[in-house]
C-alpha distance (Angstrom), angle and dihedral (degrees) to the residues before:
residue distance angle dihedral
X1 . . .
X2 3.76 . .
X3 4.06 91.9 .
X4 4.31 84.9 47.2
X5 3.54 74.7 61.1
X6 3.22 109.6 48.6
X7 3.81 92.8 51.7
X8 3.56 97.8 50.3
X9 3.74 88.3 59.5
X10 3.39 88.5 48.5
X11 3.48 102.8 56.8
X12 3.77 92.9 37.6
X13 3.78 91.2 57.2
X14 4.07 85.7 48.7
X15 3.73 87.1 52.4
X16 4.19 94.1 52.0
X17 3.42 90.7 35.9
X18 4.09 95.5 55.4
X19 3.87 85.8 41.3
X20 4.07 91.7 49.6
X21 4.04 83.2 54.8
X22 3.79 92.1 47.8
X23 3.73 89.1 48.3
X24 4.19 92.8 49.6
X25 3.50 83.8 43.9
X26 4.07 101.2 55.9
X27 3.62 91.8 44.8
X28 3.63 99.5 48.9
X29 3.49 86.2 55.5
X30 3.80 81.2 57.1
X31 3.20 101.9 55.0
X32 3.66 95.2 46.3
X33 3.82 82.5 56.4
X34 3.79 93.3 55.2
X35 3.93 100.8 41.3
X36 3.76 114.3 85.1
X37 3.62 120.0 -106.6
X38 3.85 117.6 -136.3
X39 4.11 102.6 -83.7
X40 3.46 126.3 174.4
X41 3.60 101.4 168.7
X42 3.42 92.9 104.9
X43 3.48 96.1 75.7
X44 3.70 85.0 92.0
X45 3.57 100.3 59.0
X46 3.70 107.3 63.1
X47 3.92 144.9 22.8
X48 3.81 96.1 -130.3
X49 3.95 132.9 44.0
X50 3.42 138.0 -170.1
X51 4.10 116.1 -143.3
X52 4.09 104.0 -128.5
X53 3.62 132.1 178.4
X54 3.51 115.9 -153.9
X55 3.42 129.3 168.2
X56 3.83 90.0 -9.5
X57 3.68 94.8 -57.9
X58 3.63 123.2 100.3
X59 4.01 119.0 -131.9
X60 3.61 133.2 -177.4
X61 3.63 110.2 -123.1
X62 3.78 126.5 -153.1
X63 3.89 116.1 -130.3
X64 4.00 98.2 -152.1
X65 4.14 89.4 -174.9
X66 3.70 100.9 58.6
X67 3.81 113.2 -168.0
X68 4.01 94.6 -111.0
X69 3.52 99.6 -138.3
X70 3.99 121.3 168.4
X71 3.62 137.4 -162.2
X72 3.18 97.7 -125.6
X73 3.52 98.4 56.7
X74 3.60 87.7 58.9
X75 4.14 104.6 95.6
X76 3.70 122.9 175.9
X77 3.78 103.3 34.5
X78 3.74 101.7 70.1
X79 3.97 96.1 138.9
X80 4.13 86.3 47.3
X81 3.59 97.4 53.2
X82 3.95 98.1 36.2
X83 4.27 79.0 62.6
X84 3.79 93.0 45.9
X85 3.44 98.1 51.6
X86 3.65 96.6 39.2
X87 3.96 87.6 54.5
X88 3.97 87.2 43.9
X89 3.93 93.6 48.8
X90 3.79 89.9 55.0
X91 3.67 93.1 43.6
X92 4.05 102.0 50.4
X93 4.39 83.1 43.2
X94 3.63 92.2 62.5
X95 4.01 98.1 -104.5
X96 3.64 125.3 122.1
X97 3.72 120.7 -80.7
X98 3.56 142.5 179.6
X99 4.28 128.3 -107.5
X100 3.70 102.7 -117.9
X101 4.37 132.5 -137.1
X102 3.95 107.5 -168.5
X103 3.79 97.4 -169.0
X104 3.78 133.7 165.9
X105 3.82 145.3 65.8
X106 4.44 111.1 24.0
X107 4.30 104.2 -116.3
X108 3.16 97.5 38.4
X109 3.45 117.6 107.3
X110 3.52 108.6 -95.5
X111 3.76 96.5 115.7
X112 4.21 88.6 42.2
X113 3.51 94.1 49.8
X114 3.66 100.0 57.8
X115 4.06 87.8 45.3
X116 3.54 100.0 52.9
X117 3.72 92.7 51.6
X118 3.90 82.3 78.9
X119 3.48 92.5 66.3
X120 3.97 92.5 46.3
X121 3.98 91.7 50.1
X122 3.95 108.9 21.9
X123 3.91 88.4 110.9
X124 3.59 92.6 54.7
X125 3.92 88.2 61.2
X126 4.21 87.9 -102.6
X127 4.36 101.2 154.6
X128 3.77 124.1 -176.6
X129 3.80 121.9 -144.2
X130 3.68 118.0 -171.1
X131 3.77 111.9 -143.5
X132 3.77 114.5 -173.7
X133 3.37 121.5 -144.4
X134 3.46 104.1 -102.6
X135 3.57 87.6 56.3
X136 3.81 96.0 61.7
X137 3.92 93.5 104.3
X138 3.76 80.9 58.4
X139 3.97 90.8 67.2
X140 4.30 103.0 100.3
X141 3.66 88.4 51.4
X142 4.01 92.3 46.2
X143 4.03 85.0 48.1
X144 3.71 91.6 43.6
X145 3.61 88.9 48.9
X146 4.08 93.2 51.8
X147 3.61 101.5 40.0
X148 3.63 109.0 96.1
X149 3.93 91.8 34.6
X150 4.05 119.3 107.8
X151 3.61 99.8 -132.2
X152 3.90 126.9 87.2
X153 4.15 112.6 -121.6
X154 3.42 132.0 -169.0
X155 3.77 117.9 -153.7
X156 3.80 100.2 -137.8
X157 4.11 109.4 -151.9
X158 4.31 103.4 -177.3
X159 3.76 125.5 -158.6
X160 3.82 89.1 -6.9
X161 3.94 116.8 -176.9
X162 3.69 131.7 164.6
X163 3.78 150.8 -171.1
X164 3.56 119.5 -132.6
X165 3.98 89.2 -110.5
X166 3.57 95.2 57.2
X167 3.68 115.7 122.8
X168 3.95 90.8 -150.7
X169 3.62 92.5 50.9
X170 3.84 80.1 56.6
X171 3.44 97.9 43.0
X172 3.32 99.8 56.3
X173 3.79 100.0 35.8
X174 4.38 77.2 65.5
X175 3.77 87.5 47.0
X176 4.18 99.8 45.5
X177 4.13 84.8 55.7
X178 3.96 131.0 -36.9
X179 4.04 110.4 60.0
X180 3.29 129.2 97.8
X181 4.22 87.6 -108.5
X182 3.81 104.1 113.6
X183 3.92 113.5 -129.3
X184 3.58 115.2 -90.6
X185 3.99 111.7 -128.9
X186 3.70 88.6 -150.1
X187 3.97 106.4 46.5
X188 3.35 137.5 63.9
X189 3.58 145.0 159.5
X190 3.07 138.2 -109.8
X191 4.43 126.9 -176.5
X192 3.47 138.5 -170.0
X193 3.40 127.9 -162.4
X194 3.82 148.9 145.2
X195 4.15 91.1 -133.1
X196 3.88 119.0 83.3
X197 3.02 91.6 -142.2
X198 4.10 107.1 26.3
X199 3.82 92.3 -115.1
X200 3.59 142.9 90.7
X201 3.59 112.2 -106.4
X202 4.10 134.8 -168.9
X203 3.56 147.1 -172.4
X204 3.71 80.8 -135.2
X205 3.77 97.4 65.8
X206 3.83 102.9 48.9
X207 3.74 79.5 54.7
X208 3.69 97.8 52.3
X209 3.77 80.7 41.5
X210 3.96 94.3 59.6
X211 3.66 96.7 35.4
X212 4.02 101.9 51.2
X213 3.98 121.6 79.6
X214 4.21 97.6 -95.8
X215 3.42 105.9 130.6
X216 3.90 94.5 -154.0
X217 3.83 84.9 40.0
X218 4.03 94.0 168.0
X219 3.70 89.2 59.7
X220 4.07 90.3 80.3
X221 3.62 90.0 59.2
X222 3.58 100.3 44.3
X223 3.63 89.0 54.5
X224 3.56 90.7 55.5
X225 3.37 91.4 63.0
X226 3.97 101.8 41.7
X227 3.63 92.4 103.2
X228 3.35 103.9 74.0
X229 3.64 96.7 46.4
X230 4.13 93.5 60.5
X231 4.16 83.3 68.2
X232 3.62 101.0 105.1
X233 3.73 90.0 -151.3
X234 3.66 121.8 28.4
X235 3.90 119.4 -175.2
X236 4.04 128.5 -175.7
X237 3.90 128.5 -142.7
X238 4.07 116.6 -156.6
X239 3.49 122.0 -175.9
X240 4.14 117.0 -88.4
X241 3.26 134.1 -116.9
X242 3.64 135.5 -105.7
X243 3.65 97.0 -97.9
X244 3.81 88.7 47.7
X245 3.63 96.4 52.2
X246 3.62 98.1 39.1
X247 3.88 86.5 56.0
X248 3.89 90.1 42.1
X249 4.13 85.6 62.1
X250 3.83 92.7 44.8
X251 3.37 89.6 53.8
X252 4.02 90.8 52.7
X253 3.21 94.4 42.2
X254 3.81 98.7 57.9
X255 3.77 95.8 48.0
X256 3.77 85.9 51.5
X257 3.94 90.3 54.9
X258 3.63 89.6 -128.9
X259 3.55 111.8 177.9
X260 3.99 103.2 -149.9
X261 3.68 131.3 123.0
X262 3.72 110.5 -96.8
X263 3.89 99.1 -134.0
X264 4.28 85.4 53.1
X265 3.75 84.1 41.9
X266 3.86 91.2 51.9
X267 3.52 100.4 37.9
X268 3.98 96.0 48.0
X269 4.25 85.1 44.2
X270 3.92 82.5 66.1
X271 3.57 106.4 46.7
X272 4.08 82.4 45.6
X273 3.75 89.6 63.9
X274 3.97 93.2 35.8
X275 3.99 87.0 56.6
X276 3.95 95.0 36.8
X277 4.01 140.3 37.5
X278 3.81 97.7 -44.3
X279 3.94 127.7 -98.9
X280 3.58 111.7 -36.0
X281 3.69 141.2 137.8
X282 4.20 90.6 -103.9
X283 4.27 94.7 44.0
X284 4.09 80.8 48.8
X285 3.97 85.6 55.9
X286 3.50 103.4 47.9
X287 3.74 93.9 40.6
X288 3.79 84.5 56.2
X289 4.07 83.9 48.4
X290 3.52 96.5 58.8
X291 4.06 92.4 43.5
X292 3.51 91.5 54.7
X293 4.00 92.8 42.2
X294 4.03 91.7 50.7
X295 3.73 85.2 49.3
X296 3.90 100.2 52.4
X297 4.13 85.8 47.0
X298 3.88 89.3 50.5
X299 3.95 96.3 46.9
């Protein structure tokens, strides 16, 4: 009786156990069904990406409202976009051009300027990808991914920041020049940031630096800030002047239509920046924002 037993419970655990496998089975199928595959036929549905990992796969994914962002709504910065474009021109025309750092003062255009030369070269073939920063270990397969395609890209990495132990900071330090990758004819990249030199730096760690047992202790620092100086072209933003921002929200304020008296306009513009970030291109917008959204309340 207690062998009859036994192989009942045998064969019923055979039965659940087979069962449990076809169960595993149908929904790994499943979820092979619901992860995305690597796909880079969208490439040819849009002029801007966004770099996405899902489900362990990265996917290019078309932005269909492009921030529409012109050069010639871009006042203040005439010597910094003259270089970009210049750099650009060369770069969607097949001639050698430089990766490019835009670093300095936050608001003031770095981030704009890079988007609106989309607008200026989309009919050349120029496409933006933004690649976020924790995505910057992602950057061979982007490049592989890109090579053998006719357009020109540039890999768009905003606000970017790093501590010396970041793997990113590393990665793309290899990428900008020193790794075995070979450099793509079509890609480059182009930074923004508020750091010089894209990393944190402190009094602190020169001090470490001297104090500790390295015999070449200034080494550790300059390797800190290598980064920065593998950007062929590195351009700074300051903060404008009154005159420049003042004339930045005129110049808003007239393609908005808005129908307020300029020395109101002007006067209000000032105590905006007083009470806010300081003059800059981006305070000038949203002071212009809030004009026109008290207006359309009012009318």
């Amino acid at each position: 009786m207690i062998s009859m037993d036994k192989e009942a419970s045998s064969e019923l655990f055979e039965r659940v156990l087979t069962r449990f496998e076809q169960v595993l089975e149908k929904a790994e199928r499943l979820l092979e069904d619901r992860l995305p595959v690597p796909s880079y036929e969208t490439l040819d549905t849009a002029a801007a990406f966004i770099w996405q990992q899902r489900g362990g796969v990265g996917l290019f994914r078309p932005v269909r409202h492009i921030d529409r962002v012109r050069l010639e709504d871009l006042l203040g910065i005439d010597y910094q976009l003259k270089q970009l474009v210049r750099n650009t021109r060369q770069f969607v025309q097949g001639a050698p051009a430089n990766h490019v750092l835009l670093w300095g003062e936050r608001g003031t255009g770095k981030s704009s300027a890079v988007k609106a030369l989309l607008f200026a070269f989309a009919r050349e073939g120029l496409r933006l990808v933004q690649v976020h920063r924790q995505d910057l270990l992602d950057l061979p397969e982007i490049i592989d991914a890109l090579w053998d395609r006719p357009e020109k890209y540039i890999l768009f990495c905003d606000d970017l920041s790093f501590e010396a132990s970041d793997a990113e900071y590393k990665e793309l330090k290899a990428l900008l020049e020193g790794g075995l990758h070979a450099r793509s004819t079509n890609v480059l990249i182009y930074a923004t940031s508020n750091r010089r030199h894209l990393m944190q730096e402190r009094f602190t760690d020169r001090q470490a630096t001297a104090d500790n047992d390295e015999v070449h202790a200034m080494d550790a620092v300059e390797e800190q800030l290598s980064l920065a100086d593998r950007f062929g072209l590195r351009l700074s933003f300051y903060k404008i002047d009154q005159d420049t921002y003042l004339q930045i929200v005129r110049h808003l304020a007239g393609q908005r239509n808005l129908d307020i008296d300029s020395i109101i306009l002007e006067r209000d513009a000032l105590r905006w920046a007083l009470s806010h970030s300081g003059r800059s291109g981006r305070c000038a917008r949203q002071f212009i924002d809030d004009q026109e959204g008290r207006l359309a309340i009012e009318m």
